[in-house]
C-alpha positions, 0 to 999 in steps of 0.5 A, a space after each residue: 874807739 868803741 866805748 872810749 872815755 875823752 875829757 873834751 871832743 871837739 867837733 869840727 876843725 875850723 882853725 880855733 878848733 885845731 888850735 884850742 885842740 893842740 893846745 889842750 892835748 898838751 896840756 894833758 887833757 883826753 881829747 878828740 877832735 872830729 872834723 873835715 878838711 876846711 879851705 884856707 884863707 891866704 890872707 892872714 895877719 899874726 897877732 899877740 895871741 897867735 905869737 903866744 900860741 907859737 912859742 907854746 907850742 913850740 912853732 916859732 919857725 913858722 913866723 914869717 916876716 909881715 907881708 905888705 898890701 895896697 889899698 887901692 881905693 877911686 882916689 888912692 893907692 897907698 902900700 901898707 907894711 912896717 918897713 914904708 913910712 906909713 905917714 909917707 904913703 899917706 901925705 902923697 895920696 891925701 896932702 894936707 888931710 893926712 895927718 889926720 888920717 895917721 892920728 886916726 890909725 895911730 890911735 887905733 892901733 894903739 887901743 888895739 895893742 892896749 886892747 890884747 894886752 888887757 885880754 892876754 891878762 884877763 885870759 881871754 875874752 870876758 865869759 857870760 854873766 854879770 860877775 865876768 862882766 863886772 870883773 872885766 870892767 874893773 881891768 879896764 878902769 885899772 889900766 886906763 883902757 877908754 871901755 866906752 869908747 870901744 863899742 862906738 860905731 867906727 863909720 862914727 869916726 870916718 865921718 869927721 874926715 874929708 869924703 876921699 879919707 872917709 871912702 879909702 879909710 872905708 874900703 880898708 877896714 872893709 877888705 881887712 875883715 868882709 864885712 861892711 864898714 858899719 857892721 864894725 866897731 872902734 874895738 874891731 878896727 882897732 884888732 883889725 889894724 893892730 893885727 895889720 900891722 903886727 911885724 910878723 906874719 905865719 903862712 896858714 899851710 905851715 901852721 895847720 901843719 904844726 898844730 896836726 903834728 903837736 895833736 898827734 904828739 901830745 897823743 890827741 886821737 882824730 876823726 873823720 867827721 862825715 862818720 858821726 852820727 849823733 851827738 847826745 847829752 845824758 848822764 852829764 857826758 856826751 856821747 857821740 856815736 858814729 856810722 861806723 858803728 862805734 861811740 864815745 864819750 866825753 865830758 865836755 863837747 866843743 862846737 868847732 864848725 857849725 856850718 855843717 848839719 850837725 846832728 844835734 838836738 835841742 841846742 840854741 847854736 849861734 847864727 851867723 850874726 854878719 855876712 859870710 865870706 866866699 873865696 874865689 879863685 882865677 884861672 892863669 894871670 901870668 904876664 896880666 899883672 902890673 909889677 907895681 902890684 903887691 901879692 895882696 891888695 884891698 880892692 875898694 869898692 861898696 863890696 869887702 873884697 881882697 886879692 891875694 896873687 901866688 904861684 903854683 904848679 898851674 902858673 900865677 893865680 889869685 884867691 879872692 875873697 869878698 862877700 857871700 852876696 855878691 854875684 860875680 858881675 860885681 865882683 869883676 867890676 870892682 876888680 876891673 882897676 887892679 886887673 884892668 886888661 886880664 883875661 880870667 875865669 872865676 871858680 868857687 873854691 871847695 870849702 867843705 861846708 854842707 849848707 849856708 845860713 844867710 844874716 839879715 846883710 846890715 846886721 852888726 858884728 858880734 860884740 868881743 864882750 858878749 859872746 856866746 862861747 859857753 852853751 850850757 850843759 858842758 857845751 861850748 862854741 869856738 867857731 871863729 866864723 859865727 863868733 869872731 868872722 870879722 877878725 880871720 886869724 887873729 880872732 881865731 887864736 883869741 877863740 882857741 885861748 879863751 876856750 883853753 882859759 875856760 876848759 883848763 885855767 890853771 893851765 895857762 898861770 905859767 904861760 907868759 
């Protein structure tokens, strides 16, 4: 690898890196991607642009069909997934103030399809600058997309609903993106639950498969990221040099994770604007389960937290994952309803993260519209974890196309 040439390295292999990595190799592009392995998160929802990524790269095998989740809120239980009459599920739990509650998910779901129609044809999310915002806003207008309505505070809307709606309406927007309910938007909920109830679903372990073996077929060259050493900018190439001894260089540099020590110098990154996210994972619950339990279930409570329950060699366990915060005396109480006599201990999972950097805890979600991708100087962000945390996947592939967009839009006139 010593003195090679790259079109784009990408540093750091969060699931937007490894996307908009495979993506780009076969596309043509020279590239590296130099990264560490992460921690899957089992809680995963498809979306319109993860669908188009699958068809691109030929993955439509790892489509699986859409996975049902309670929401298990003080006053109500109620099972989520396309085949359950929603409107159902809710009259039993809430009587009269339900169809309330349906206009309310019907009408963001909808802004939310209206809402990925409207990027997939912009190409992904608006760029910086007046011009990019300006053009974004004229789409809007064309296709009749209500723009002022999307950055409206969605607690806004739960508080017109009776207190026991509001506090189940809450705990499900909270458990599907960690984050609290006022750090989001109407724009936000309206992802969030699109992507909720999107018909298909993709197991994470399938999918990072596929994109590690298109990289390898579309001759993308990997490394390991503990080897790097230094990254500098000079002469309008990056060069990045590694302990081992060796360097390249590449024309433009992708920031893929920026939770590690990156040796970069001089660089205005962006900070995690909301809370992160810990996963957890139990001892053996075998025999400890109710069987009217899904596999994946919203915890309500004052934390984000969900549970997801699946059985490996070591017999029944569930994944956890809630806020960064929260210690794990909060967390085993607001478990207690949905694991109320399980015998259990609670471990870290391994995240390959080298440090954390901890947001003021009432700070709002990024804005869709504004956000950092481009840094300058051939410099680009695609960490869903620092631009897009609140929407795990389906912000993920929203990233990885969006950068693609940038790096290579000819590229994508022929994808439909």
């Amino acid at each position: 690898m010593k003195n090679s040439r790259f079109d784009i390295a990408i540093v750091g292999n969060r699931l937007a890196a490894r996307m908009a990595a495979a993506l780009l190799a076969k596309q043509g592009k020279r590239l590296i991607l130099v990264g560490a392995p992460g921690c899957p998160d089992p809680w995963q929802h498809s979306s319109l642009f993860l669908d188009k990524l699958l068809a691109t790269l030929g993955g439509l095998s790892q489509v699986t069909p859409g996975q049902a989740f309670q929401v298990l809120s003080r006053r109500a239980r109620v099972t989520v997934h396309r085949e359950v009459p929603l409107a159902g599920e809710l009259q039993r739990e809430f009587g009269g103030v339900a169809q309330a509650l349906v206009d309310l998910l019907d009408g963001l779901e909808k802004i939310g399809r209206q809402l990925e129609l409207l990027l997939w044809e912009y190409g992904g999310l608006p760029g910086q600058g007046l011009r990019a915002a300006a053009s974004w806003r004229w789409l809007c207008l064309r296709r009749k997309l209500p723009l002022n309505r999307l950055g409206v505070p969605l607690a806004d809307h739960l508080r017109q609903l009776p207190e026991s709606a509001a506090e189940w309406l809450s705990d499900l927007f909270q458990g599907l993106s960690l984050q609290p309910l006022t750090a989001l938007t109407v724009a936000d909920g309206a992802l969030l639950w699109a992507h909720a109830r999107h018909p298909t679903g993709i197991a994470e372990e399938e999918l990072s498969a596929l994109l590690h073996k298109r990289l390898e077929q579309f001759h993308g060259v990997e490394a390991g990221l503990a080897d790097l050493a230094s990254l500098e900018y000079r002469n309008h190439l990056w060069t990045v040099t590694l302990h081992s001894g060796g360097s390249f260089q590449a024309g433009q540099l992708v920031l893929g994770d920026l939770d590690g020590e990156l040796p970069l110098r001089d660089a205005a990154l962006p900070l995690h604007p909301v809370t992160p996210s810990q996963q957890l994972v139990t001892t053996a619950l075998d025999g400890q389960l109710s069987p009217l339990l899904e596999s994946r279930v919203i915890a309500g409570g004052a934390l984000p937290l969900r549970m997801v329950t699946a059985s490996d060699t070591t017999g029944m366990t569930a994944s956890i994952s809630t806020s960064v915060l929260a210690d794990e005396a909060q967390i085993r109480r607001q478990l207690a309803p949905v694991l109320p006599f399980a015998d259990y201990s609670l471990h870290g999972k391994a995240s390959g993260h080298n440090t954390l950097r901890l947001p003021d805890p009432s700070a709002a979600a990024p804005s869709l519209f504004k956000l950092p991708i481009g840094l300058g100087s051939r410099l680009w962000c695609t960490d869903e974890t620092r631009l897009l945390p609140h929407l795990g996947l389906g912000g993920a592939a929203l990233l990885a196309w969006t950068l693609v967009h940038q790096l290579n839009p000819k590229a994508l006139a022929n994808v439909s």
